[in-house]
C-alpha positions in Angstrom: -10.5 -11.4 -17.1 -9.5 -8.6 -15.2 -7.1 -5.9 -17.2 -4.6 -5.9 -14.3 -4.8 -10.0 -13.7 -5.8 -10.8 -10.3 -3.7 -14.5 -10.4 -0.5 -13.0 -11.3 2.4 -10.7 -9.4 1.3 -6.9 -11.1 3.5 -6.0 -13.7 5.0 -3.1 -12.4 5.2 -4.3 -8.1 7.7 -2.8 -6.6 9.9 -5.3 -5.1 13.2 -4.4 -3.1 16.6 -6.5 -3.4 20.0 -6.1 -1.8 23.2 -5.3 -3.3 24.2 -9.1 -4.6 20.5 -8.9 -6.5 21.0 -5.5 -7.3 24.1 -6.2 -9.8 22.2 -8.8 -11.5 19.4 -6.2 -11.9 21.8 -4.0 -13.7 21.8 -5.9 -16.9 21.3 -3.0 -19.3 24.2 -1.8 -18.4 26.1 -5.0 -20.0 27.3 -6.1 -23.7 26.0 -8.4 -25.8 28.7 -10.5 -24.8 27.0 -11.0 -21.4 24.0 -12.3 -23.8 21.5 -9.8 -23.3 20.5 -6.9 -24.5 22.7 -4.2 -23.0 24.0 -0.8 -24.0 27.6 -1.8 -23.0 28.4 1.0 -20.8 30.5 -1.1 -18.2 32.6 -1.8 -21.8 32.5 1.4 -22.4 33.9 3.3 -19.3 36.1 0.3 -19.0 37.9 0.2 -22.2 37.2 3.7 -24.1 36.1 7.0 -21.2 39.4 8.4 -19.7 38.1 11.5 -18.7 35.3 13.1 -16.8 34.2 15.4 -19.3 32.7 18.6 -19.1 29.1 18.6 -16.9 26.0 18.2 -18.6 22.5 19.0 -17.2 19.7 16.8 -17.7 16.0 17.4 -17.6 14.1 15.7 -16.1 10.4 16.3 -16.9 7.9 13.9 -15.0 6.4 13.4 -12.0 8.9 14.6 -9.3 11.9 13.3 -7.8 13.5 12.8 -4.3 16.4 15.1 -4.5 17.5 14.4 -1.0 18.2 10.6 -2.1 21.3 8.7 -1.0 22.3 8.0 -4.6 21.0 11.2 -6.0 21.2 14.2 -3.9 24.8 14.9 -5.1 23.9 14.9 -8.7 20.6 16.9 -8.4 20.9 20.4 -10.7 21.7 23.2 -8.2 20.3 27.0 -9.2 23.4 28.8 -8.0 22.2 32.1 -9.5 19.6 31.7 -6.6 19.4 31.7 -3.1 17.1 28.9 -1.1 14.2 29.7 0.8 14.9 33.3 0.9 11.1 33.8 -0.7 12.8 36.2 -3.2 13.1 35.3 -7.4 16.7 36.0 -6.7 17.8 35.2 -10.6 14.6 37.5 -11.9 13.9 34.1 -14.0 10.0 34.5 -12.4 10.0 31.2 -10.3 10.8 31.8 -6.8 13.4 29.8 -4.9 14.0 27.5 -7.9 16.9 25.6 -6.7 16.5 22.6 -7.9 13.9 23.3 -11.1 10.2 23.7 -10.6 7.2 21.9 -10.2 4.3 23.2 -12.7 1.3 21.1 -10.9 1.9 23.0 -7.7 -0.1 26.3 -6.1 0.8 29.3 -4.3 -0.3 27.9 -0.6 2.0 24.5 -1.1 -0.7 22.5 -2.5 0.1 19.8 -5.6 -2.1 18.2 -8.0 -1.7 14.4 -7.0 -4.3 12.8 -9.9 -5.6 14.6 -12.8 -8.0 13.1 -15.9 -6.7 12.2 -19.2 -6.5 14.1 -22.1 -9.6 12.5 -23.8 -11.6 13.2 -20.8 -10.8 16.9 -21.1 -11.7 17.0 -25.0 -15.1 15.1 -24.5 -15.9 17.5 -21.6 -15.0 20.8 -23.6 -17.3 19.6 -26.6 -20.2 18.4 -24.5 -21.8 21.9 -24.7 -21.0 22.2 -28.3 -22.6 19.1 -29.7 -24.6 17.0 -26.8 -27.6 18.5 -28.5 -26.7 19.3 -32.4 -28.2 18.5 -35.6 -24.7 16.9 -37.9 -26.8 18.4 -41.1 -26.7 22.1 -40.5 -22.8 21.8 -39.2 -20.5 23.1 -41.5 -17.2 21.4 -42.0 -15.3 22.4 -39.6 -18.0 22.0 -37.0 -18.6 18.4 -38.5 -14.5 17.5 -37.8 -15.0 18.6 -34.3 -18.5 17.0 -33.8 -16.8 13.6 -34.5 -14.3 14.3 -32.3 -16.7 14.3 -30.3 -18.5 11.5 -31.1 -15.0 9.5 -30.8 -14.1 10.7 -27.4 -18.0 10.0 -26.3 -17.5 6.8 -27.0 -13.9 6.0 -26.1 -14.8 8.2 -22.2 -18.5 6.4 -22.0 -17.2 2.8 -22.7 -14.2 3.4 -20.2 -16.7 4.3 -17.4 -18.9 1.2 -17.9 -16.0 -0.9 -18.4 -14.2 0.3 -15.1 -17.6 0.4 -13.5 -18.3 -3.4 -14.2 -14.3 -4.5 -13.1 -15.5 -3.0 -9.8 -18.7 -4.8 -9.8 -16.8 -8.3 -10.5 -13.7 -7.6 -8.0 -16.4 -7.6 -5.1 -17.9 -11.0 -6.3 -14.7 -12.2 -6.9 -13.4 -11.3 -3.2 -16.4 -12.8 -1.3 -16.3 -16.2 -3.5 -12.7 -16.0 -2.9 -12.9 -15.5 0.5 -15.5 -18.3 1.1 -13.5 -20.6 -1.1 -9.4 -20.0 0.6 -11.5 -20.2 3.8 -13.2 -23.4 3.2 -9.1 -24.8 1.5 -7.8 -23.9 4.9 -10.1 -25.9 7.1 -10.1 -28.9 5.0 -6.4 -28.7 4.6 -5.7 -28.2 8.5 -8.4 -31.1 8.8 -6.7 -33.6 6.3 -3.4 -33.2 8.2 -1.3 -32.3 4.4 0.9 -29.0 3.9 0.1 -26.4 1.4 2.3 -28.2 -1.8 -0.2 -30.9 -1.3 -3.3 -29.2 -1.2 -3.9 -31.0 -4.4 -4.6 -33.9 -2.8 -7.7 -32.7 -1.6 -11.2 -34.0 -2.1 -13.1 -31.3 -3.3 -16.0 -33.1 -4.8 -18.3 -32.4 -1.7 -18.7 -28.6 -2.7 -18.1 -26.2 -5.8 -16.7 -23.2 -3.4 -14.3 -25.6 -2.0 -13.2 -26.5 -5.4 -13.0 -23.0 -6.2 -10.6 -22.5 -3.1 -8.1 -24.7 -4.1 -7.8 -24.5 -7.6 -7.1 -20.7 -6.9 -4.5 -21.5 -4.0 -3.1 -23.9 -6.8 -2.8 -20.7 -9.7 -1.3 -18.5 -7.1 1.4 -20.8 -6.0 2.6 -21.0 -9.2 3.0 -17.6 -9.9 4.0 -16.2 -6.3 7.0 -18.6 -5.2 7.1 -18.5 -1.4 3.9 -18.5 0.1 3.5 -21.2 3.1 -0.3 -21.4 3.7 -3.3 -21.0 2.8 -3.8 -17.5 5.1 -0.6 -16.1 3.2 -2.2 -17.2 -0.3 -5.7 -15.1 0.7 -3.8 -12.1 1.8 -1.9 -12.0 -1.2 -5.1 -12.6 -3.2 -7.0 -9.7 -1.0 -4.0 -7.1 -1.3 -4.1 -7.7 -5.6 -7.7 -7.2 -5.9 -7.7 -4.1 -3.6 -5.0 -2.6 -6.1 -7.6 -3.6 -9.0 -10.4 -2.2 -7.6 -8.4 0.9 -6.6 -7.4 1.4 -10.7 -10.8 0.3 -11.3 -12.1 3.5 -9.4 -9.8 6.0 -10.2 -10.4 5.9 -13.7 -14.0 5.9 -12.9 -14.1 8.9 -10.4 -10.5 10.6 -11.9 -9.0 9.2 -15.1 -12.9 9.4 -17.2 -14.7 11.7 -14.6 -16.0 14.8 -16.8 -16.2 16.8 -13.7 -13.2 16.3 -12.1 -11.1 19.6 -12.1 -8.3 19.5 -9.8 -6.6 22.7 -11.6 -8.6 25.7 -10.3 -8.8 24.6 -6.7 -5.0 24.1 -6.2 -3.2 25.4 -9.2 -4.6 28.6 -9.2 -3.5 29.6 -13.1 -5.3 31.6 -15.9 -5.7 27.8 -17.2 -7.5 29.4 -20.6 -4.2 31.6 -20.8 -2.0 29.1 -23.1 0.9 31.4 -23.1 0.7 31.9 -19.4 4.2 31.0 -17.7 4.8 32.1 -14.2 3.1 29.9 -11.6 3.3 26.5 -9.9 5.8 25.8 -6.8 9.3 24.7 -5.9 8.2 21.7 -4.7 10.3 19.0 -6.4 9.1 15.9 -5.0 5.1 16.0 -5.2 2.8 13.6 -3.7 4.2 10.2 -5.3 7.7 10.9 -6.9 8.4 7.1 -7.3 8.6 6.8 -11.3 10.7 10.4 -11.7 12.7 9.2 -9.2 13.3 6.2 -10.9 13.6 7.6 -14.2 16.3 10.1 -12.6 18.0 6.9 -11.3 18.8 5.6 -14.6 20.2 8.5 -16.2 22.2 9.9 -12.9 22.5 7.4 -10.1 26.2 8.2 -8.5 28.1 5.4 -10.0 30.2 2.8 -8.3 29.3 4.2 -4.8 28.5 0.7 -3.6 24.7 2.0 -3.4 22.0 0.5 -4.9 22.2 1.3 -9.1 24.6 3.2 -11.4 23.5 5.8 -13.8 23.9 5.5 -17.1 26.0 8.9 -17.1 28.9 10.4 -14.8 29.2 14.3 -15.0 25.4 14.8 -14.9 23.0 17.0 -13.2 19.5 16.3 -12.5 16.9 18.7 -13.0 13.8 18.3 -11.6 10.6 19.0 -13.5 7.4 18.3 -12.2 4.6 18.5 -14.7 3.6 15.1 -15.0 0.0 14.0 -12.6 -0.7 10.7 -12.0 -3.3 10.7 -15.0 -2.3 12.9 -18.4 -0.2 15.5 -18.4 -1.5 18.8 -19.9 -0.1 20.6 -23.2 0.4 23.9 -21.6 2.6 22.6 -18.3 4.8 20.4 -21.2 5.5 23.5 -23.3 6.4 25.5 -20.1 8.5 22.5 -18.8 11.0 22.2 -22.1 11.1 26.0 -22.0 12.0 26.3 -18.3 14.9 23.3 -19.0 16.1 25.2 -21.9 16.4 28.6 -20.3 18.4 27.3 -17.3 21.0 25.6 -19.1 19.5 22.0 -19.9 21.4 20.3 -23.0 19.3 17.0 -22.5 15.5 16.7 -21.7 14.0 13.0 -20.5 10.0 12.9 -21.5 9.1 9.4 -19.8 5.2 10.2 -20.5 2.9 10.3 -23.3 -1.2 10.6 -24.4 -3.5 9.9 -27.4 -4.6 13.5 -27.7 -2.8 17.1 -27.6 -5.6 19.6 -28.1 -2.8 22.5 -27.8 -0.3 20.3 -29.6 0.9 23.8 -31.1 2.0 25.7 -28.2 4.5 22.4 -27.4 5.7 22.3 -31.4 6.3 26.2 -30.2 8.9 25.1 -27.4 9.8 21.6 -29.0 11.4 24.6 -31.6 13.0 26.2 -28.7 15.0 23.5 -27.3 16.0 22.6 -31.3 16.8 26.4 -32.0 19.2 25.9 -28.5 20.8 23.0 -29.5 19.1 21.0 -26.5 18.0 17.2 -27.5 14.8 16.0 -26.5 14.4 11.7 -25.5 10.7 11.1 -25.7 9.0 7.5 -24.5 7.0 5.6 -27.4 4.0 4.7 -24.8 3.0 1.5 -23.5 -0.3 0.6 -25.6 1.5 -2.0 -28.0 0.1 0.5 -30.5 2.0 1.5 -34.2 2.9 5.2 -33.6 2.4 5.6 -37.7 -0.9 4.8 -37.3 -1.8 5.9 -34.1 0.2 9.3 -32.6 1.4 9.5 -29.2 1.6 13.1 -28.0 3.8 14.3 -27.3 6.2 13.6 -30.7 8.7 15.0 -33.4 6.2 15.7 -35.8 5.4 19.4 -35.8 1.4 20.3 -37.2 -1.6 19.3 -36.0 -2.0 15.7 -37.4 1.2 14.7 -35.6 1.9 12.4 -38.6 5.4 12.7 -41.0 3.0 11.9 -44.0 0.6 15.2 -43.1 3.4 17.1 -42.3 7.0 16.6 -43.4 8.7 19.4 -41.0 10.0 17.7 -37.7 12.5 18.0 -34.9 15.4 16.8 -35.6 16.4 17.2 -32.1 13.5 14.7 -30.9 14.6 10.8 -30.2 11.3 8.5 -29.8 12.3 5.4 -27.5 11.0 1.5 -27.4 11.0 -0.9 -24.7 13.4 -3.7 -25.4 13.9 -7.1 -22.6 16.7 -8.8 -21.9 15.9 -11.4 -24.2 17.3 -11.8 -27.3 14.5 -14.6 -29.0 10.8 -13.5 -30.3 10.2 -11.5 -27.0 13.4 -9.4 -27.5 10.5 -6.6 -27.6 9.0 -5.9 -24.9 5.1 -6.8 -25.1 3.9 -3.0 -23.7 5.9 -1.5 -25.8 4.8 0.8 -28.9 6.5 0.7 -32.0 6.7 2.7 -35.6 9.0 2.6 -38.5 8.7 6.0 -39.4 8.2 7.6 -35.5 10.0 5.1 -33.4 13.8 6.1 -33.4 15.5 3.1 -31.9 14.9 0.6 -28.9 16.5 0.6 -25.6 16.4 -2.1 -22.7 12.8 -1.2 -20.3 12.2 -4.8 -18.6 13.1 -4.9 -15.5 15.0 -1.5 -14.9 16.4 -1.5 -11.3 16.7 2.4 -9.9 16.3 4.6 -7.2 12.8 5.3 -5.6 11.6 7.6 -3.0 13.7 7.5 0.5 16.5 5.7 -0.1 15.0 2.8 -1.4 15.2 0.9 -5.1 12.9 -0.9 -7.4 12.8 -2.8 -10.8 9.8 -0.9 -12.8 9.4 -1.2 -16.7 8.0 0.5 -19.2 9.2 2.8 -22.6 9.3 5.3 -19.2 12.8 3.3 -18.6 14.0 3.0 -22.0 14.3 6.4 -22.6 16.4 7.8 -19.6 18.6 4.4 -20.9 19.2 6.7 -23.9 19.3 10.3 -22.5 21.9 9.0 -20.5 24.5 7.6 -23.1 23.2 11.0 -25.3 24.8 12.7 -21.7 28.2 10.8 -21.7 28.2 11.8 -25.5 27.9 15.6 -24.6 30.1 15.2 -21.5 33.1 13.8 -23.3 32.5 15.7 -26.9 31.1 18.7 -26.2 31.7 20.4 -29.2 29.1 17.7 -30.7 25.8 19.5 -31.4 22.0 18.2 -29.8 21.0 16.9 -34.0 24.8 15.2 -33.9 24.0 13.6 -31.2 21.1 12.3 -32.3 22.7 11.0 -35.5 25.7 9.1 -33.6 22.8 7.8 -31.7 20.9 6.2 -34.8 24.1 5.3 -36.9 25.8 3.3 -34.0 22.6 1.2 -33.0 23.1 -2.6 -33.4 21.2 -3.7 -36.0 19.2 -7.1 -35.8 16.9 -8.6 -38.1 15.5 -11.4 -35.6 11.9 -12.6 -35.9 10.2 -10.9 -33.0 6.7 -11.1 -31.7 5.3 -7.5 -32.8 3.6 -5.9 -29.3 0.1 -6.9 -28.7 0.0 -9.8 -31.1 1.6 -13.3 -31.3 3.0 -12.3 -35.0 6.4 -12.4 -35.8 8.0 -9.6 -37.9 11.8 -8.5 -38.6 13.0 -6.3 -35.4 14.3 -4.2 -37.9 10.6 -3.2 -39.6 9.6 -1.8 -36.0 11.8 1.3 -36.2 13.5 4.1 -38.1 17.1 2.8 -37.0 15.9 -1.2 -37.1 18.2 -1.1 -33.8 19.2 -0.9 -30.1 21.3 1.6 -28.5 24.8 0.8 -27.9 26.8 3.7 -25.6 30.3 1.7 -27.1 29.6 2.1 -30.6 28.5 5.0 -30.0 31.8 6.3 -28.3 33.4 5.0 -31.3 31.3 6.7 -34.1 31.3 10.0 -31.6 35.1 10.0 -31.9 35.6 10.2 -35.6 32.6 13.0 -36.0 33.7 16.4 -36.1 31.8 18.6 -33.9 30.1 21.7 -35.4 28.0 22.9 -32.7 27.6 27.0 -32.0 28.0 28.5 -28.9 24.8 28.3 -26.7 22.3 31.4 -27.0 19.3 31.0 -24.7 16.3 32.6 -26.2 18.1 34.0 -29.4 
């Protein structure tokens, strides 16, 4: 079977609702009362926020968003140390017209980097010349680490590509038996004088492709309420295998392609120039700004407008920081990313991405300890592999060295909050089944099923993903900095962890049908709760130091 099912609505289709369906979508922002698994922050500005606070500006570093957005544009960061489209780096910061933040994937001619290759990819491909060729018993041994690097990444790149390459292969005899089969349903249907909900009825002894027809009109129904023939049944069928076969070929061609390079040609950096800092463009949006936008949506949505979603947080500024490709997103644009956010006033910085390998996982310890000397927090998403983060690091993460791991290295951020994916359930699936988990490197869990927020051109979607849980939680860490300023980023953090609500339910650990206690799949055992948190906020005494960029 297919990775993305071809029988089943896609797990992440975007599907657009009104208002009425809207509200119902809005479930993490209820109590446990309501019986799911919200963060209370209806409760919350209800019964405890008085105030507006002071503003607080949060980063957002991902893809891109729509800053002109009905329920966004008036809570979208504004440079007011510089003046738009004047062509002149009017604050001397070195990025040009940077109203709004910046966009590290972009060139100097207005080009963007749309797709780029994953991390693994680009390790295979820089060892190739190194070892395609060597002899393992005359390496030394630090040439013998990095040969089985790449030997791992060979493998991993090399089984991707023939995997992706035969998905393609069956999609096309899957669409012409498919198409033979609802074709063959149709006429016979229209023949025997029945309606689609009968189709079951059917004869199909006389022929195998017939057989095959109905039984996958029969699957489809089941899963796609709505559909009133057999034509509607094949188009829906047709549309879900061209999106498979379109994943199927951009990992093939993009994702696992050793020669793809989209960097020189567009980006135009000194990309062997780690350090480098000054390039990219001011344009915010990108070619597909759909899950920034969305993940801007949770955390700053204008609330109780009457438009689509509310924002976790009032008070809050956006800022928009592309450096996220549709692919992996490279080491050096990260590091640059939390630096720019840091030096232009960002107490908060949103990370809804993640990879299995950081070859210049240095250079972002080397700003992940700019934003902690700064006091700005950093919310980070666990990944979506169903993977133990103990066992298996995703990069970025709080653990500062090159392993990655707290038992190889015991210095860490302590301004760094690693998210999980929780649903709205509160029985073994209470965790999300994408979601990763780790008792020592997952912080705490946060609702990602079925996340309702604003998209690209005034327009709204449920997406899921640990990419939703964390803006849940950089936006109650924003109401905690908004209405207790004096409250420091590692404060923050620990009203965060001490106020979860605790639960020791059997859940189904991700990827597997065992069930383990909640509690075992994180350091808190927990879910975020913007109340408790409120409370616990209240009673601790705020030590934080004036803000010194750079110092």
């Amino acid at each position: 079977m297919l990775k993305n099912s071809l029988f089943v609505v896609l797990t992440c289709t975007l599907f657009f609702v009104g208002n009425m369906q809207a509200q119902k979508a809005n479930w993490f922002h209820l109590d446990a009362s309501d019986g799911v698994n919200g963060v209370s922050a209806i409760k919350t500005y209800t019964e405890k926020i008085k105030k507006s606070g002071s503003p607080v500006i949060v980063a957002i570093i991902d893809s891109g968003i729509d800053v002109d957005h009905e329920d966004l544009k008036d809570n979208i960061w504004v440079n007011s140390r510089e003046i738009p489209d004047n062509g002149i780096d009017d604050d001397k910061n070195g990025y040009i017209d940077d109203v709004h933040g910046w966009n590290f994937l972009g060139g100097p001619n207005g080009a963007n980097v749309a797709g780029d290759s994953y991390e693994v990819t680009r390790v295979y491909s820089s060892l190739i010349y190194k070892y395609k060729d060597a002899d393992p018993s005359k390496l030394n041994k630090t040439q013998k680490e990095e040969y089985d690097l790449y030997l791992k990444t060979k493998k991993e790149v090399e089984d991707a590509r023939e995997s992706a390459a035969a998905q393609i292969k069956q999609i096309d005899d899957i669409e012409v038996r498919a198409t033979k089969g609802l074709d063959l349903a149709a006429e016979k249907l229209a023949k025997s004088g029945l309606r689609i909900g009968e189709i079951g009825q059917l004869d199909v002894s006389e022929s195998t492709e017939l057989a095959y027809g109905v039984n996958l009109v029969k699957r489809i129904m089941q899963s796609r309420k709505g559909l009133k023939s057999v034509e509607e049944v094949k188009e829906f069928l047709l549309f879900d295998l061209i999106e498979a076969k379109r994943d199927s070929e951009k990992k093939l061609n993009i994702a696992y392609n050793t020669d793809f390079d989209p960097r020189s040609d567009i980006v135009k950096d000194n990309y062997a120039d780690k350090l480098e800092k000054i390039y990219g463009n001011n344009i915010y949006e990108g070619p597909d700004a759909t899950h920034g936008t969305h993940v801007g949506g949770i955390v700053g949505a204008i609330r109780d407008n009457k438009k689509g979603n509310d924002g976790i947080a009032t008070n809050v500024k956006l800022m928009v920081i592309r450096a996220v490709p549709d692919g992996d997103e490279r080491d050096k644009d990260v590091a640059n990313a939390i630096r720019y956010a840091v030096d232009n006033g960002a107490s908060i910085i949103n990370m809804s991405f993640g990879k299995g390998y950081s070859p210049e996982k240095n250079i972002v310890d080397e700003a992940v300890k700019y934003a902690e000397k700064n006091d700005v927090l950093l919310v980070h998403a666990a990944g979506n592999s169903e993977a133990d983060n103990d066992v298996t690091p995703n990069f970025p993460n709080a653990y500062l060295g090159k392993s990655g791991f707290i038992f190889k290295k015991k210095r860490y951020a302590k301004n760094w909050i690693e998210v999980g994916a929780l649903s709205f359930q509160k029985d073994a699936d209470m965790v999300a089944g994408f979601s990763n988990y780790g008792a020592k490197t997952v912080d705490l869990f946060a609702p990602g099923v079925q996340i309702f927020a604003t998209t690209p051109n005034n327009q709204y979607a449920s997406l899921q993903g640990t990419s939703m849980a964390s803006p849940v939680v950089a936006g109650v860490a924003a109401v905690l900095r908004s209405q207790f300023p004096s409250l420091s980023a590692v404060q923050v953090k620990e009203v965060l962890m001490k106020s979860v609500v605790p639960f020791t339910t059997m859940v189904k650990k991700p990827g597997t049908d065992k069930e383990v206690p909640f509690n075992t799949l994180s350091v808190s055992g927990g879910v975020v709760n913007m109340f408790k948190a409120y409370e616990l906020a209240e009673k601790t005494k705020g030590k934080k130091k004036t803000k010194q960029i750079g110092a």
